[in-house]
N, C-alpha and C positions, 0 to 999 in steps of 0.2 A: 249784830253788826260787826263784831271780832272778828265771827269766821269768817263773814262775807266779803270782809276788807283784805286777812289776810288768805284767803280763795283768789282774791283776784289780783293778790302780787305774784302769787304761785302759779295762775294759767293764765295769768295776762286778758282777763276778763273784764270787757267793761264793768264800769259801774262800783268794783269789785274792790278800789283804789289800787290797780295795777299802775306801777311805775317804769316797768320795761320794755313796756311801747304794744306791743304787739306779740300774741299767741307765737309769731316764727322767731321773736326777740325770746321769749322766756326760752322757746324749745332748745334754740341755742345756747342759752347761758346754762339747761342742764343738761345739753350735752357735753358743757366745757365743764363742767363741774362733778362730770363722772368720772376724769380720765386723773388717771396715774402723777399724771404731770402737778391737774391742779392739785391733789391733795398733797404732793411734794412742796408746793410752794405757796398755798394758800395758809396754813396756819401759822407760817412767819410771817404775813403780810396782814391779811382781816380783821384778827384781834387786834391789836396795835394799832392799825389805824382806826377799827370801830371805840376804840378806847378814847382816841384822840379827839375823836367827831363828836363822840356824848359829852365828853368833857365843854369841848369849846361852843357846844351849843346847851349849855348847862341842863343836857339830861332830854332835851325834847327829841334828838335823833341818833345812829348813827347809818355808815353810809352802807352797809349790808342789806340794812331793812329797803335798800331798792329792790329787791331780791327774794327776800323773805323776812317775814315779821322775827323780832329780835327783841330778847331784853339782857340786861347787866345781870348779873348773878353776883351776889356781893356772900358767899359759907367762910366758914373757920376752917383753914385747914386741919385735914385729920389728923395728923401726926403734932403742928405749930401749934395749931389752936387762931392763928393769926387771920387776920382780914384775906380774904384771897376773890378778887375782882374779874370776871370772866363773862367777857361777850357771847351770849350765845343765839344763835337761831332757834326759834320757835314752831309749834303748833297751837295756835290758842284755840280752845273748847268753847265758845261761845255759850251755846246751851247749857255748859255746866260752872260757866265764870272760871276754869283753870287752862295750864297751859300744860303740853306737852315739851318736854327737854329731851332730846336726841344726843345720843353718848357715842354719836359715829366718830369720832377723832377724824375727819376727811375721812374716811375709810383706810385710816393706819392699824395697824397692829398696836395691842396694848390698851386700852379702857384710860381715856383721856382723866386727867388729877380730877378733875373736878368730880366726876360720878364719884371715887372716891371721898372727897370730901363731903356729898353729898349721902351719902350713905353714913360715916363717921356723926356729921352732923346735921339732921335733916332741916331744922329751924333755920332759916334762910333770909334774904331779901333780893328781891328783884325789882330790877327800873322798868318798867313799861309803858312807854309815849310819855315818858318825862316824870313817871309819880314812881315813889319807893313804895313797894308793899313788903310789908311782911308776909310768908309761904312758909306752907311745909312740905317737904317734896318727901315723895312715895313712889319707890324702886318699882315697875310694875313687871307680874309674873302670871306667867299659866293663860288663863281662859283673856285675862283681861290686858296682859302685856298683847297676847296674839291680835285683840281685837283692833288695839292704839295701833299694830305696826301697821295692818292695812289701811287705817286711816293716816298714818305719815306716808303710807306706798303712794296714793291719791295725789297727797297735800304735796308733796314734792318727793318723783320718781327716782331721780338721782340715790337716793338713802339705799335702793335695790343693788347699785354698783356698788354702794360700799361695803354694802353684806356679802355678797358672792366673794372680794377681795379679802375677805379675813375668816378668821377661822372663829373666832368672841363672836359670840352673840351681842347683838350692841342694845347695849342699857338702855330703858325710857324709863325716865321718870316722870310722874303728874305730878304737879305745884299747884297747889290750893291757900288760898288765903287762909290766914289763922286770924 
């Protein structure tokens, strides 16, 4: 039911709990979500207000997840050691109860902090539809990174702009319950 819910915020599928109305609604929000502009302007705006949203509805939503499935990311910074709190877009794996994490910084230059810290400290937790799990997240390489990427190309096409835009390889990590 994960993947099929979040299937069908991603192509706007019935049945699928699409929330953006309509397959010509999705196609547009990732054409607008490929371009230069929005990766200019979206990571001062999304997080902050997705922070805002979980908060004030204590943890059952924020407002990305119209969009695409989303959880909180709560690691230790690598260097602090400190709480470091980070909205992030998802892939959830249904069939195997994990999610994929996506290290596209919008398609910026430079390997966003958090992969960082995720790698420093892989023992994690994340919010997901309102519950804290404990994870452990695992940097994915080789046969099995390639595999995850075509399945984010599917899941949401946009991530293909980001890549061609930069010269990094953009991280995936798998988050499994511990």
């Amino acid at each position: 039911m994960m993947a099929e819910k979040a299937a069908g915020r991603a192509t706007g599928k019935a049945g699928g709990g699409a929330r953006t109305g309509s397959s010509a609604g999705v196609r547009l929000i990732q054409k607008v979500s490929s371009t230069v502009v929005f990766a200019r302007i979206a990571p001062h705006v999304i997080p902050a207000v997705d922070r805002t949203v979980h908060r004030l509805t204590k943890g059952r939503t924020m407002l990305s997840t119209r969009m695409l499935p989303g959880v909180i990311l709560t690691a230790r910074g690598a260097r602090s050691g400190l709480p470091r709190v980070t909205p992030l877009a998802c892939m959830p794996e249904e069939e195997r109860g994990t999610w994929i994490l996506i290290g596209s910084n919008f398609g910026r230059p430079g390997h966003p902090v958090w992969t960082g810290n995720l790698l420093a400290h892989p023992d994690v937790s994340v919010s997901w539809e309102g519950q804290d799990i404990p994870v452990r997240a695992r940097l994915l390489t080789g046969e099995e990174r390639a595999q995850a990427w075509q399945a984010v190309l599917r899941f949401w096409p946009p991530y293909a702009a980001y890549q061609r835009r930069i010269e990094r390889e953009i991280r995936l990590f798998r988050i499994e319950r511990r």
